[in-house]
Backbone as CSV, one residue per row, in Angstrom:
resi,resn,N_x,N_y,N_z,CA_x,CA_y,CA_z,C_x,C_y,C_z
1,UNK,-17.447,33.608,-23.239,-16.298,32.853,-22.802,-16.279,31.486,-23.469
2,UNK,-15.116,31.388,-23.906,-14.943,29.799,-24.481,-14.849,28.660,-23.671
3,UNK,-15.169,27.667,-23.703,-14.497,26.314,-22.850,-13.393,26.186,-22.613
4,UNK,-12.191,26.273,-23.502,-10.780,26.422,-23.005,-10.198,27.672,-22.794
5,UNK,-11.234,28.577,-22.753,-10.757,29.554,-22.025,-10.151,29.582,-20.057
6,UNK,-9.389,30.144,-19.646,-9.482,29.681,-18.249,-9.759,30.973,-17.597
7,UNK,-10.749,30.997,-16.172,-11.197,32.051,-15.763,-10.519,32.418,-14.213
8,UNK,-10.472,33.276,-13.903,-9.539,33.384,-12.793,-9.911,32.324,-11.215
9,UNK,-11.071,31.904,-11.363,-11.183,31.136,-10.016,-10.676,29.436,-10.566
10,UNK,-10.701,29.090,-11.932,-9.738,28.086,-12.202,-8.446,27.930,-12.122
11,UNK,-7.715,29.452,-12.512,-6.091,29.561,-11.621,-5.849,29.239,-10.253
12,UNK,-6.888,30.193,-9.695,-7.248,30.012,-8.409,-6.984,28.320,-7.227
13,UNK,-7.918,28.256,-8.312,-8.067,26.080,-8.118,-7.048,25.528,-8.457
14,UNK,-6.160,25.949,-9.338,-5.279,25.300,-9.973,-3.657,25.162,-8.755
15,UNK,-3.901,26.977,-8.525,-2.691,27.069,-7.564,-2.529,26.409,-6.701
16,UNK,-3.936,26.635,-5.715,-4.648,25.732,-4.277,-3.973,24.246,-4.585
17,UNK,-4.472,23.673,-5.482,-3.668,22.240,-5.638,-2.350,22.149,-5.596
18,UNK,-1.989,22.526,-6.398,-0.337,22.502,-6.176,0.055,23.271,-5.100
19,UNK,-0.287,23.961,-4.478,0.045,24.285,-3.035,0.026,23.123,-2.062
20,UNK,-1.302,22.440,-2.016,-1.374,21.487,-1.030,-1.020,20.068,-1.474
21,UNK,-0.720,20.022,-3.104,0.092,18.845,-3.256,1.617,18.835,-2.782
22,UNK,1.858,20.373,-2.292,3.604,20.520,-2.314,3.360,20.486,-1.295
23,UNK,2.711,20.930,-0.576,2.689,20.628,1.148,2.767,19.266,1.563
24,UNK,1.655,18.524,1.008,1.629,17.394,1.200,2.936,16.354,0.605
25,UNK,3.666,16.506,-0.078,4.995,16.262,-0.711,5.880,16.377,0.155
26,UNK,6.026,17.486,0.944,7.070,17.904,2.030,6.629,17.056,3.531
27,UNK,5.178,16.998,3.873,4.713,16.434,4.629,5.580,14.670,4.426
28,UNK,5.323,14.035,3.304,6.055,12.656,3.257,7.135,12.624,3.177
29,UNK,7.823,13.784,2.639,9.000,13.629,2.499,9.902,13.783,4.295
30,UNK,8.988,14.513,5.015,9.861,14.296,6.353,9.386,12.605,7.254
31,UNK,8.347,12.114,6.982,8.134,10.995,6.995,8.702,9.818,6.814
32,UNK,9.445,9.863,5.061,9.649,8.768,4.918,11.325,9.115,5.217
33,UNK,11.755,10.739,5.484,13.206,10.716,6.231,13.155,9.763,7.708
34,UNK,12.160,10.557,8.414,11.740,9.191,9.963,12.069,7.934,9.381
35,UNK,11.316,7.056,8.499,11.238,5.770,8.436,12.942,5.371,7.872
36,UNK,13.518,6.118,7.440,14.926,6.346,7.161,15.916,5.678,8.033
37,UNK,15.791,7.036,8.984,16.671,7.057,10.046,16.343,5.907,10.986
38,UNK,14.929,5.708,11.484,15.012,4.911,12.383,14.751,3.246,11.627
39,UNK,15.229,2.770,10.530,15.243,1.554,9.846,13.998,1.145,9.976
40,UNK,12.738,1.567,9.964,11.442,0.638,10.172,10.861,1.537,9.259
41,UNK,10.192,0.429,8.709,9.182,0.393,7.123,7.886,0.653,7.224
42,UNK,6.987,1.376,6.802,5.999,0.718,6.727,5.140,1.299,5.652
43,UNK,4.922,-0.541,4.683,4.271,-0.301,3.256,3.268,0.672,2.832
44,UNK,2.176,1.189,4.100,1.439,1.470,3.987,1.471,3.254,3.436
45,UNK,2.607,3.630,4.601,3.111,4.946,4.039,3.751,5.325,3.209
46,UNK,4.614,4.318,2.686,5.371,4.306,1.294,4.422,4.249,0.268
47,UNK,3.595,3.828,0.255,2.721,3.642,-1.109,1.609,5.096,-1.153
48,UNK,0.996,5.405,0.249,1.177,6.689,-0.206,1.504,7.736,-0.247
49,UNK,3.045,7.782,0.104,3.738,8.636,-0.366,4.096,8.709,-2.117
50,UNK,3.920,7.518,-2.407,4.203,7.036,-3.906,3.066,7.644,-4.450
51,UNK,2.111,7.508,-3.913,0.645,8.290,-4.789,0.961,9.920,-4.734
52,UNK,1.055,10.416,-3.803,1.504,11.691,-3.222,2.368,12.420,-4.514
53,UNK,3.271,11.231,-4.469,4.162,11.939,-5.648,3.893,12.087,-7.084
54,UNK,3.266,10.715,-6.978,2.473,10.641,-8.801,1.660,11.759,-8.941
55,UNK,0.315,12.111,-7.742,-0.243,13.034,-7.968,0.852,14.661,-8.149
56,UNK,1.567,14.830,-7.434,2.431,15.681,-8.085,2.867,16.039,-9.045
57,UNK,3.548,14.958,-9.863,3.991,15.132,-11.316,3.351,14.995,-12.555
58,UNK,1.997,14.263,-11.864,1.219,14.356,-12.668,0.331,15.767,-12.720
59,UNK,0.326,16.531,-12.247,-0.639,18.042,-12.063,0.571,19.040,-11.818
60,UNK,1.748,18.952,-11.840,2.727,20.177,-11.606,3.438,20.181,-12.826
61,UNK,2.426,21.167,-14.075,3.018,21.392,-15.052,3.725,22.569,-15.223
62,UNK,3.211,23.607,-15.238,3.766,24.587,-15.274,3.349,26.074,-14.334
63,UNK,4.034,25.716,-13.062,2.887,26.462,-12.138,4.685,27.439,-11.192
64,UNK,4.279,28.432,-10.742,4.964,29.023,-9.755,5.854,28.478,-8.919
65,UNK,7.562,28.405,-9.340,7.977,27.497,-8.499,8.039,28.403,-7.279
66,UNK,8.124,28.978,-7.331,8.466,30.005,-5.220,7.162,29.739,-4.572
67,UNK,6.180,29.637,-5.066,5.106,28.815,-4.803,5.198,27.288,-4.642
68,UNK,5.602,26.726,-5.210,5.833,25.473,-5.382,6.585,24.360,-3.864
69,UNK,7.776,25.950,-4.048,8.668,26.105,-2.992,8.252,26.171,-1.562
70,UNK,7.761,26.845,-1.471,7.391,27.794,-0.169,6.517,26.267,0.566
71,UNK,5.515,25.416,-0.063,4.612,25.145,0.292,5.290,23.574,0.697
72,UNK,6.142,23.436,-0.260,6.955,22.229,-0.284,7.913,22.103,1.593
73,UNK,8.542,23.559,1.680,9.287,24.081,2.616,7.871,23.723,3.924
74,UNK,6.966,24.388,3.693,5.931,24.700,5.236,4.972,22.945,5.169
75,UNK,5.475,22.292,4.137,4.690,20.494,4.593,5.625,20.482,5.828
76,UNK,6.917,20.370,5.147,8.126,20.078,6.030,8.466,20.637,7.416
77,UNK,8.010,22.219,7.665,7.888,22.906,8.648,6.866,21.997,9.779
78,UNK,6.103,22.010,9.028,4.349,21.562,9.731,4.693,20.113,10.475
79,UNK,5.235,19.025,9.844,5.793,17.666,10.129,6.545,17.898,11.323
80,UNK,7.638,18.914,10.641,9.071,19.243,11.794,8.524,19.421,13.390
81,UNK,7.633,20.380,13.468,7.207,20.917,14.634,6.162,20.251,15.419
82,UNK,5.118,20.053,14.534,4.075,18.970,14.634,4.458,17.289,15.364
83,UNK,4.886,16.659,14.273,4.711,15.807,14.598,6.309,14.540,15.681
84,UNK,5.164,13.817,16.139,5.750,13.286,17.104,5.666,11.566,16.701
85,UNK,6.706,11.028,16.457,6.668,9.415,16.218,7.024,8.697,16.983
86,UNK,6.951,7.484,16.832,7.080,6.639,17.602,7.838,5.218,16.927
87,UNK,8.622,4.423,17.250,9.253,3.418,16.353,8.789,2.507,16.973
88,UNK,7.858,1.901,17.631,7.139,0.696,18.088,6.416,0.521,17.123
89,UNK,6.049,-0.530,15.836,4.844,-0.838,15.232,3.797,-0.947,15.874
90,UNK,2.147,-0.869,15.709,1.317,-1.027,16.427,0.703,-1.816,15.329
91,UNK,0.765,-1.910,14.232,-0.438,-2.774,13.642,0.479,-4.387,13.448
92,UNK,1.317,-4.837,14.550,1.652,-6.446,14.302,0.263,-7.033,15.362
């Protein structure tokens, strides 16, 4: 086997990431819809959501979009159902 050869548990690895980078993508993206709607900011989640995304485009070259999809769709699911916010700041 060569070095740039790629072996199936590196696809493997490869997919896994972009799965849970698209999850995690969909995850901020219902987040920073919250911080949206209810007009309150906060830098801390914007920035990494900003990483979130860099890491995205930076590693989503050419990979399975229905995959891509699906995982992007179930961050968003997971947030939707999951989570519960609150618009009181706590860290003033």
């Amino acid at each position: 086997m060569g070095a740039l050869q790629s072996s199936r548990w590196t696809d493997s690895a490869n997919r896994l990431r972009i799965m849970l980078l698209s999850g995690a993508l969909g995850g901020e993206t219902f987040l920073v819809r919250f911080q949206v709607v209810h007009d309150t900011y906060c830098p801390f989640c914007l920035a990494f959501g900003s990483c979130i995304l860099i890491l995205f485009v930076t590693n989503c070259t050419k990979t399975n979009r229905y995959l891509t999809l699906g995982a992007f769709l179930a961050g968003i699911a997971a947030f939707a159902f999951l989570f519960e916010g609150s618009v009181v700041p706590l860290y003033r």
